[in-house]
C-alpha positions in Angstrom: 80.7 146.6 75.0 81.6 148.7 72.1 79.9 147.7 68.8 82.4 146.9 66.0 82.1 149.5 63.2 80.9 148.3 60.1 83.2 147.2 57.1 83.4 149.7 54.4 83.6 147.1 51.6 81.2 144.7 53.5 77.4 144.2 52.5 74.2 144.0 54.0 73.6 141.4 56.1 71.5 138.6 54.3 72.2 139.5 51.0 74.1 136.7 50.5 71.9 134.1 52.5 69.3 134.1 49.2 69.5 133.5 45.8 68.7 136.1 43.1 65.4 135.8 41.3 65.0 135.6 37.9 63.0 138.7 36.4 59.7 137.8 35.1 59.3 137.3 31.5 56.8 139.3 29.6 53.6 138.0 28.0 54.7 136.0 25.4 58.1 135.4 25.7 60.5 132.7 26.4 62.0 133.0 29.9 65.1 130.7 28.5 65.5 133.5 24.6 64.1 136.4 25.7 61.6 138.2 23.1 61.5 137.3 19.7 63.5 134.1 20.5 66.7 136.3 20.3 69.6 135.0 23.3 69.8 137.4 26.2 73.1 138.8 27.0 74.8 136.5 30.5 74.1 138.2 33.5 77.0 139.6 35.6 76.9 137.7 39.1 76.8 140.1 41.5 79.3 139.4 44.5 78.1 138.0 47.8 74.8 136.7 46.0 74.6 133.0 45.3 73.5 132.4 41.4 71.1 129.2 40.9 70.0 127.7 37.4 66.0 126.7 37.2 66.2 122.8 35.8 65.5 122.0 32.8 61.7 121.5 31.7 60.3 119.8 29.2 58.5 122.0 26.0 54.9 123.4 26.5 52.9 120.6 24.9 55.1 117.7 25.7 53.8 114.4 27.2 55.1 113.8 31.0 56.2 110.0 31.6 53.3 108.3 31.2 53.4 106.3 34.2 53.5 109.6 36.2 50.5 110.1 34.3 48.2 107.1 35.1 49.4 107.8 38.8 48.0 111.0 38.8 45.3 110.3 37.1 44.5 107.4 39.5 45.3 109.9 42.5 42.7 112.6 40.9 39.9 109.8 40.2 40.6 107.9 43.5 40.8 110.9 46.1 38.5 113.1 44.3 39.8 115.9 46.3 38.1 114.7 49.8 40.0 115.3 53.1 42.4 113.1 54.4 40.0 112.2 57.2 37.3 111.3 54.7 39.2 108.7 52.9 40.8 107.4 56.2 37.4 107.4 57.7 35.8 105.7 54.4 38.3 102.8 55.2 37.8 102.5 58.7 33.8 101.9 57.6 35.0 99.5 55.0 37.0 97.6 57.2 34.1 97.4 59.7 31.6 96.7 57.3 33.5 93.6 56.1 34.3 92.4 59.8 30.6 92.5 60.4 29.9 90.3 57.2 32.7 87.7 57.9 31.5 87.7 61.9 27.9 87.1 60.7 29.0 84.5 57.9 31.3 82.8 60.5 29.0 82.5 63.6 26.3 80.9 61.6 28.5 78.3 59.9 29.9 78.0 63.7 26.2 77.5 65.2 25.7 74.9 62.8 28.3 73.1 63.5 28.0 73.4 67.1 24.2 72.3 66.9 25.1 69.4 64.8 27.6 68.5 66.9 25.3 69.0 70.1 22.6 66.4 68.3 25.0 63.4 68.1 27.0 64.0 71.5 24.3 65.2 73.6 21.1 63.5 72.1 21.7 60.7 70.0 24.3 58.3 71.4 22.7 58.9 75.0 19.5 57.7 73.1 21.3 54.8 71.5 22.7 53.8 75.1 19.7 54.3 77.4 17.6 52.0 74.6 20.6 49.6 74.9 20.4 50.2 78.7 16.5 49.3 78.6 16.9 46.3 76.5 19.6 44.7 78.9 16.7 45.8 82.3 13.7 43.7 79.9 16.2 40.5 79.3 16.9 40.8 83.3 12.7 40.8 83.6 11.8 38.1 81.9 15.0 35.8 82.5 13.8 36.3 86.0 10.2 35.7 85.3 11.8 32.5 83.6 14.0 31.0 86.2 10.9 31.7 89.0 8.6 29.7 86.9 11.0 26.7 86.8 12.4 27.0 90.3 9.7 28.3 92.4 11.6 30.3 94.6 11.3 33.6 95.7 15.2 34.7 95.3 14.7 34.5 90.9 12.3 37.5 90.9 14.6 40.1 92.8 16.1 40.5 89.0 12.9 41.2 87.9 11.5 43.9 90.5 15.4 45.7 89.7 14.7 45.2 86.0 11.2 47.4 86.9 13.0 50.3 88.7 15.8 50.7 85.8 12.9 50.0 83.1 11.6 53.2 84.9 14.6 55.1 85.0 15.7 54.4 81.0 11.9 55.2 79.7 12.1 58.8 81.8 15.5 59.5 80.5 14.4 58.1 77.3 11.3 60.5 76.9 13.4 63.9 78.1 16.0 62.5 75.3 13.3 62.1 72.2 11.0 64.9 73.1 12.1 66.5 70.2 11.8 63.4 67.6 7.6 62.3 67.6 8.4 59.1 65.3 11.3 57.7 67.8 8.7 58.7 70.7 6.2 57.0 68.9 8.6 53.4 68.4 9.5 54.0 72.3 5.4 53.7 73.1 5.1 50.9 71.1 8.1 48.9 73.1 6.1 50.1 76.8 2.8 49.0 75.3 4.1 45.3 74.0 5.8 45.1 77.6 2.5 45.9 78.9 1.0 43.2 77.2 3.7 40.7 78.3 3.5 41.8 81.4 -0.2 41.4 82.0 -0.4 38.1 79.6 2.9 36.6 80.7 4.9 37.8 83.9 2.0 38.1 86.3 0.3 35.1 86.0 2.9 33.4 86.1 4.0 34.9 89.6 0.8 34.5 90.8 -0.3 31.0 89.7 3.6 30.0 91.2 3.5 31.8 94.3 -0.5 30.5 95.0 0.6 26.8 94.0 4.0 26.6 95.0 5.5 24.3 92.8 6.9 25.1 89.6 5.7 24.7 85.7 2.0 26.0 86.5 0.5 28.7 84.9 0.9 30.4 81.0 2.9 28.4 79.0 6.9 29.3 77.9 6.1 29.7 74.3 3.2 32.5 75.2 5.8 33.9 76.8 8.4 33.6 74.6 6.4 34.9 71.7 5.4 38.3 73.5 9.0 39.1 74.5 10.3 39.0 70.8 7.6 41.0 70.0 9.5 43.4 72.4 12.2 42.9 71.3 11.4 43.4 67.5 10.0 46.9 68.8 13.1 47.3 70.5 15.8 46.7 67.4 13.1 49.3 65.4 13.6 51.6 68.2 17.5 51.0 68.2 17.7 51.0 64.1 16.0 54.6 64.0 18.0 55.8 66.4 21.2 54.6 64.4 19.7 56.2 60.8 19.2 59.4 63.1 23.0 59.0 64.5 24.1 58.5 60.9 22.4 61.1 59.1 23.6 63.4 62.3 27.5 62.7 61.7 27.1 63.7 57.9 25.6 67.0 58.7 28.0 67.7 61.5 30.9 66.9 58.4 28.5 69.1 56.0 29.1 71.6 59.0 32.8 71.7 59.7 33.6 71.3 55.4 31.1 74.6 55.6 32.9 76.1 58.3 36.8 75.7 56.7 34.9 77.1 53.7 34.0 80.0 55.2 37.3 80.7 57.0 39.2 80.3 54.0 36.9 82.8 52.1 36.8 85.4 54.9 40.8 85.0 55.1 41.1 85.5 51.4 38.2 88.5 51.5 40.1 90.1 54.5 43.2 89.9 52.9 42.0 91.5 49.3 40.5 94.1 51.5 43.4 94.8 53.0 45.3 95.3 49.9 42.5 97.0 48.2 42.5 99.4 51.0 46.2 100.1 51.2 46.7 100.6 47.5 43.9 102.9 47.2 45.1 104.9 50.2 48.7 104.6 48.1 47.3 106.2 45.1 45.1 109.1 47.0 47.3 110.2 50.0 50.9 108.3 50.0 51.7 109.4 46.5 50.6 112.7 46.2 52.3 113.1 49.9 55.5 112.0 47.8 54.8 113.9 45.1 54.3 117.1 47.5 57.2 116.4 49.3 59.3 116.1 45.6 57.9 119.2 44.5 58.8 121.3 47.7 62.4 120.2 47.7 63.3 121.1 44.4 62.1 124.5 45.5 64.0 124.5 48.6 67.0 123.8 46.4 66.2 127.0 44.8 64.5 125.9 41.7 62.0 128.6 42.8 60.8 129.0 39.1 59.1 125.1 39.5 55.0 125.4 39.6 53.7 122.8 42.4 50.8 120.9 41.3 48.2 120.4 44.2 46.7 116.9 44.4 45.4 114.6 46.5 43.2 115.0 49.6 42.1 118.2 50.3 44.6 119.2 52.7 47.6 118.5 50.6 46.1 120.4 47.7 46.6 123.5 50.5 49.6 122.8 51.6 50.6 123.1 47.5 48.7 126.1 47.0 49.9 127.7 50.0 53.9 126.8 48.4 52.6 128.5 45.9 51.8 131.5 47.2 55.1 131.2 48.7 57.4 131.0 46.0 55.8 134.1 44.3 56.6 136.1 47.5 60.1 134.7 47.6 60.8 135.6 43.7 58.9 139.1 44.6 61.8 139.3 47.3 64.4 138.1 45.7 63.9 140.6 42.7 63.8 143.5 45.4 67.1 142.1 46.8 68.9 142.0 43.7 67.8 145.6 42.9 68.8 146.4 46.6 72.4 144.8 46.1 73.0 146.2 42.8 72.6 149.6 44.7 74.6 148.2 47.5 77.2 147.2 44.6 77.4 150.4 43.6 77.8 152.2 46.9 80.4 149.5 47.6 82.1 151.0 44.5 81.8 154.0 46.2 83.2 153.4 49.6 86.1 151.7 47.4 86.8 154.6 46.1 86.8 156.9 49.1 89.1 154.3 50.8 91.4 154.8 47.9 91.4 158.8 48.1 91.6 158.6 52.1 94.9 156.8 51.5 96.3 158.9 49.2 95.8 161.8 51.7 97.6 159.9 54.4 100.2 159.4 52.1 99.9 163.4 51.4 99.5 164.1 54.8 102.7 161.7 55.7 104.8 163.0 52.9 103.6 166.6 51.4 102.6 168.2 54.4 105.5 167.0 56.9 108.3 169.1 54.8 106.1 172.1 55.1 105.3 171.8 58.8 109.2 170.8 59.3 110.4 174.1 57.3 107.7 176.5 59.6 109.3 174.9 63.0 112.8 174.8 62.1 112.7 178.0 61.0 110.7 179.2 64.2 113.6 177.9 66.1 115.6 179.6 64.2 114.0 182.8 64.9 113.5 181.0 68.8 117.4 181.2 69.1 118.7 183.7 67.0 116.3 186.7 68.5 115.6 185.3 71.7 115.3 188.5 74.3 116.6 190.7 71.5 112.8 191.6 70.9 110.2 192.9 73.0 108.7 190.1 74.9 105.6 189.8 72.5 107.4 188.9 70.0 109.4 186.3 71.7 105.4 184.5 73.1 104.7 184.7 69.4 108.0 182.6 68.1 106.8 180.4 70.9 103.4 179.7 70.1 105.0 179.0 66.5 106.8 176.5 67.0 104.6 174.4 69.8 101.7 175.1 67.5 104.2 173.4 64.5 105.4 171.0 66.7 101.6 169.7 67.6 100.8 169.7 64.0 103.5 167.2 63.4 102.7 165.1 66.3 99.0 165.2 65.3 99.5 164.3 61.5 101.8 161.5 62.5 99.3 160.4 65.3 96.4 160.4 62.2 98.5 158.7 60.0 99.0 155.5 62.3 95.7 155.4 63.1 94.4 155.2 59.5 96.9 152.8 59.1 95.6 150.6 61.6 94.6 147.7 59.5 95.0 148.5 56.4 98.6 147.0 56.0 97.8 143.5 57.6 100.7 141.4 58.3 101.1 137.8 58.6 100.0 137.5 62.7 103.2 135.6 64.4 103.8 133.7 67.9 104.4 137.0 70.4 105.2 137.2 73.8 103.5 139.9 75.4 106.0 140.1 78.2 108.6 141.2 75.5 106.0 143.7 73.7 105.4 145.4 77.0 109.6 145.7 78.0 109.6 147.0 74.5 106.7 149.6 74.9 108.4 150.5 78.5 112.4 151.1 76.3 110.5 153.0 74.2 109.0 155.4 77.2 112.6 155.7 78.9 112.8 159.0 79.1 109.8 159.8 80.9 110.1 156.5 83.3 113.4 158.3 84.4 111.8 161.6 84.5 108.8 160.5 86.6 110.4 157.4 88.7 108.1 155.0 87.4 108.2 151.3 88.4 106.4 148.9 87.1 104.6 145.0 88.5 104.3 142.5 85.9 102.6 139.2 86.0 102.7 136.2 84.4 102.0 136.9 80.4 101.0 134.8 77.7 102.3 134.1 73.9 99.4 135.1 71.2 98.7 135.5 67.9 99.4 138.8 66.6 101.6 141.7 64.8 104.3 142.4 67.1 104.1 146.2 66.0 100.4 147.1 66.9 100.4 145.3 70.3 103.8 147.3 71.2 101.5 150.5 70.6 98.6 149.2 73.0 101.2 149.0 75.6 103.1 151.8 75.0 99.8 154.1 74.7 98.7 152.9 78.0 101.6 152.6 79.8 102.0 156.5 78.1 98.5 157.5 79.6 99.5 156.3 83.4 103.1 158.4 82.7 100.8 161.5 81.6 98.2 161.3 84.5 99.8 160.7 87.3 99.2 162.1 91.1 101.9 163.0 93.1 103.6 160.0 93.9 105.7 158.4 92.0 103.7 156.2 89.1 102.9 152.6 89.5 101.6 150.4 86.7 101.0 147.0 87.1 100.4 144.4 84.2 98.5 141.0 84.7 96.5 138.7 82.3 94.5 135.4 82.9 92.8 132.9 80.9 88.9 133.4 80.3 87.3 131.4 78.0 88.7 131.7 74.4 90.6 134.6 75.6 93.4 136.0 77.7 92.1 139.2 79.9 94.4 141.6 80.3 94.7 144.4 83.2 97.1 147.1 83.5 96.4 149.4 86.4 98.0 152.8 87.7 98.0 155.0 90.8 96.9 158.3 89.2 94.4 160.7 89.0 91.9 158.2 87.5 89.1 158.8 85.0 85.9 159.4 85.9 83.2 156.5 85.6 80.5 159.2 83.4 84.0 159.3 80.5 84.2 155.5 80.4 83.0 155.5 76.6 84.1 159.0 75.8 87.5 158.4 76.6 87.7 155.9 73.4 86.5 158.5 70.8 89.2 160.2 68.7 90.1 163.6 69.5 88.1 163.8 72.6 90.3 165.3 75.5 89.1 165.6 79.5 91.3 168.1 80.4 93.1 171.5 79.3 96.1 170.6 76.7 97.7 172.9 78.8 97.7 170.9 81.0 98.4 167.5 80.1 99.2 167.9 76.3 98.5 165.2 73.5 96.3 164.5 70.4 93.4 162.9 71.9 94.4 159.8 69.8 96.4 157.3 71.8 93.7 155.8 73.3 91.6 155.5 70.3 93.9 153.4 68.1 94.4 151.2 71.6 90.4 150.2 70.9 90.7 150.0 66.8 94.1 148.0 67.6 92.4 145.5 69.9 89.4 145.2 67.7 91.1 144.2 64.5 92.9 141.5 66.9 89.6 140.4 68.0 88.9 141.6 71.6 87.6 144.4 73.4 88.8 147.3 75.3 87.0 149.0 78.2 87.7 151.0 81.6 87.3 149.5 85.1 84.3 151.6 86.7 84.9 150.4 90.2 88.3 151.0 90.9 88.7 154.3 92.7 91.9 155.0 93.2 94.0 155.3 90.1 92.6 154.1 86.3 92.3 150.3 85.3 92.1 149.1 82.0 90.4 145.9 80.8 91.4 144.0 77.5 90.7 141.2 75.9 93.0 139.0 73.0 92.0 135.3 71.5 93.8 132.6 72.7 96.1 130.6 70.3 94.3 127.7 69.0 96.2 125.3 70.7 95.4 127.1 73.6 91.9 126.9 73.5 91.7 123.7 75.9 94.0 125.4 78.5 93.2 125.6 82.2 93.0 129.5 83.6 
């Protein structure tokens, strides 16, 4: 592909991408007056280079809003400077530190309850029932004894041996129950020891003297027996009435407990939730707002307020990342002072290439206008000569009037050729709807004379409507359609003409059947003024296929020769599409 050749009045790439920066001001003086406070002169905006305007800041000296103040202030105090990790990891401790505390606070008012809670479900009211339970076997024991003593028979005491068993069974349970509690143990001994002494006094004389005699009424009398049983069960209500002050006094400290426990709760909730706020507005003030503040600061220089000094604060890592901007922005105003230097040179060689455009066109107009009437006199007058002496002289002098007037005759064709292609361009027209099919039958009238002199026939395909000026695109044809006329083998020539959508474009191919071009010239072959054979030859300026590329280019496309074709020369170019074209199908 052939590179496009660089616009005259074009400049450097990038120039334009980057503002200008501001030149320094010396020591001393205002950037905004200049020295001695006196107003510096506007300065000229330099094409292609985008001006910006620093913002206005406040005086040296002047007090920034003072809530932006406190906040920094607060930041500074707060962060200190640390890393970010430090003050995230500081929290992370705090936070731990205070779950510990309310977990510890918590699970002791929790084992409290739950102990207190233990006593009176699992201790207590067991107590309170087995003493109950033991009273109810003693009434079955002596009402047995009782009923024996009047009745004399044997059935009345089976009460009293089951009353024995469960006696045993409610004391064992009893003692496993109030091993912890030596003063209810103590009222327990004192109930076994008065039913031991009813027992022995009471109940087993009784049996015996009844069981020996046979008959009824003999032995102890009721009221010895009725005296020791409410000593029992005196020792009994004691033993039931402590175990109901115990029970009582139980129940409040399982309340003290639970009122200990909400307590807690609500104080841990309230702590946790304090902490939580503490924690997030600290880590507000030390990393959130100097993040924002950061962030602030680095798009007012991406806005191209490159003249703003960042302020590093915050942890540690944000105060390099605003240092580092720092460094930054004085590279890019170092840059940006180079590339205003660097396009006010470019301005000037702009200037430059603006002028030589203007003196190159007023040689083509020279060359089109000054030069032809000379070059016109010199050949007509050759043929003058040509006629008028023609075999009168020695046949020297007639090769010399010939070489006249085909060397006059190749200057005009040459200075015309030139002038076109300079032109090329530099006269744009409005680009209108063309049909290429008419632009080549045009190019092909305008090569009559040669199609009759060399028999040509020519294949056309379907061709497509485009964008362009009507006049240039005749001369693409016409030049190549020229070049298959010029080089052609000894048949008769044959040029065919084809295109096909690809893409955003419409490929074009015209092919011949002549002598073909060599693959090694595919590139030289577009160069201006470079011929591949004698002019003797095959004559011609060397230009036509020159302005074919710088025609094709200013459409847009590319030109280039078919290397694999072997016999004959094929030609490969490429137009854009009409926009509402682009979503054609091939």
């Amino acid at each position: 592909m052939t590179e496009l050749p660089p616009d005259a009045g074009g400049t450097a790439p990038g120039i334009d991408a980057l503002p200008p920066a501001a030149p320094a001001g010396m020591p001393g003086e205002n950037p905004n007056t200049g020295p001695a406070g006196t107003t510096p002169a506007k300065a000229a905006v330099l094409p292609g280079v985008r001006r910006w305007s620093r913002p206005q800041k406040p005086p040296a000296g002047a007090a920034r809003p003072a809530t932006q103040e406190r906040a920094s202030a607060m930041a500074a105090r707060f962060a200190g400077g640390w890393p970010f990790g430090r003050i995230i990891g500081i929290g992370a401790l705090v936070a731990a530190l205070f779950s510990l505390l309310a977990m510890g606070v918590g699970g002791t008012a929790l084992a409290d309850l739950t102990s207190a809670r233990d006593r009176v479900v699992n201790t207590l009211d067991p107590a309170a029932l087995r003493a109950s339970q033991l009273e109810v076997e003693l009434l079955n024991q002596e009402t047995s004894v009782r009923g024996y003593a009047l009745s004399a028979q044997p059935p009345f005491l089976a009460p009293y041996y089951r009353g024995l068993a469960g006696q045993r069974q409610q004391v064992t349970t009893l003692r496993q129950l109030l091993a912890g509690m030596p003063a209810t143990m103590a009222r327990l001994d004192l109930v076994l020891q008065r039913v031991s002494t009813w027992r022995s006094t009471y109940a087993q004389p009784t049996i015996t003297h009844v069981r020996a005699s046979g008959k009824p009424g003999t032995g102890p009398s009721v009221d010895q027996g009725k005296a020791a049983f409410d000593r029992i069960r005196a020792a009994l209500a004691a033993l039931q009435g402590d175990l109901a002050a115990q029970r009582l006094d139980a129940v409040g400290t399982l309340h003290d407990s639970a009122s200990v426990l909400d307590a807690t709760l609500i104080a841990i909730a309230v702590a946790l939730l304090l902490t939580v706020l503490v924690l997030a507005v600290g880590l507000w003030r030390s990393a959130i707002l100097p993040l924002n503040r950061l962030a602030a600061d680095a798009r007012q220089v991406a806005e191209g307020d490159f003249q703003h000094q960042m302020e590093p604060g915050g942890p540690a890592e944000m105060r390099a990342v605003g240092l580092d901007v720092n460094r930054m922005r004085e590279r890019i105003l170092a840059e940006l002072s180079a590339l205003q230097a660097a396009n006010a040179s470019l301005e000037a060689r702009t200037e430059d290439l603006q002028r030589s455009n203007s003196e190159l066109e007023q040689f083509a107009y020279v060359a089109s206008h000054d030069l032809q009437e000379p070059l016109r006199k010199v050949a007509s007058f050759c043929q003058l000569l040509q006629r008028r002496y023609a075999g009168r002289l020695d046949a020297k002098a007639d090769e010399y009037i010939e070489h006249a007037v085909d060397g006059a005759k190749r200057m005009q064709a040459l200075i015309s050729d030139l002038l076109a292609f300079s032109q090329v361009g530099r006269t744009a027209q409005r680009r209108e709807p063309v049909s290429c099919a008419v632009l080549l039958a045009q190019a092909w009238a305008n090569l009559a004379a040669d199609v009759r002199r060399t028999r040509a026939t020519v294949e056309v395909g379907e061709l497509p409507v485009l964008l362009g000026e009507a006049t240039l695109l005749t001369a693409v044809f016409q030049n190549l359609i020229a070049n298959a006329l010029k080089f052609r083998a000894r048949e008769p020539p044959k040029v065919t003409v084809s295109a096909r959508r690809d893409g955003e474009f419409w490929l074009f191919s015209l092919g011949d059947n002549g002598i073909g071009i060599e693959p090694e010239y595919a590139e030289r072959i577009f160069v201006i003024f470079q011929r591949l054979h004698d002019k003797s030859a095959y004559p011609g300026t060397g230009i036509g296929l020159a302005m074919v590329r710088k025609i094709i280019e200013y459409h847009g496309g590319r030109v280039w020769l078919d290397t694999t074709t072997t016999a004959g020369a094929r030609f490969w170019f490429t137009l854009p599409a009409p926009p509402e074209d682009e979503n054609a199908e091939d």
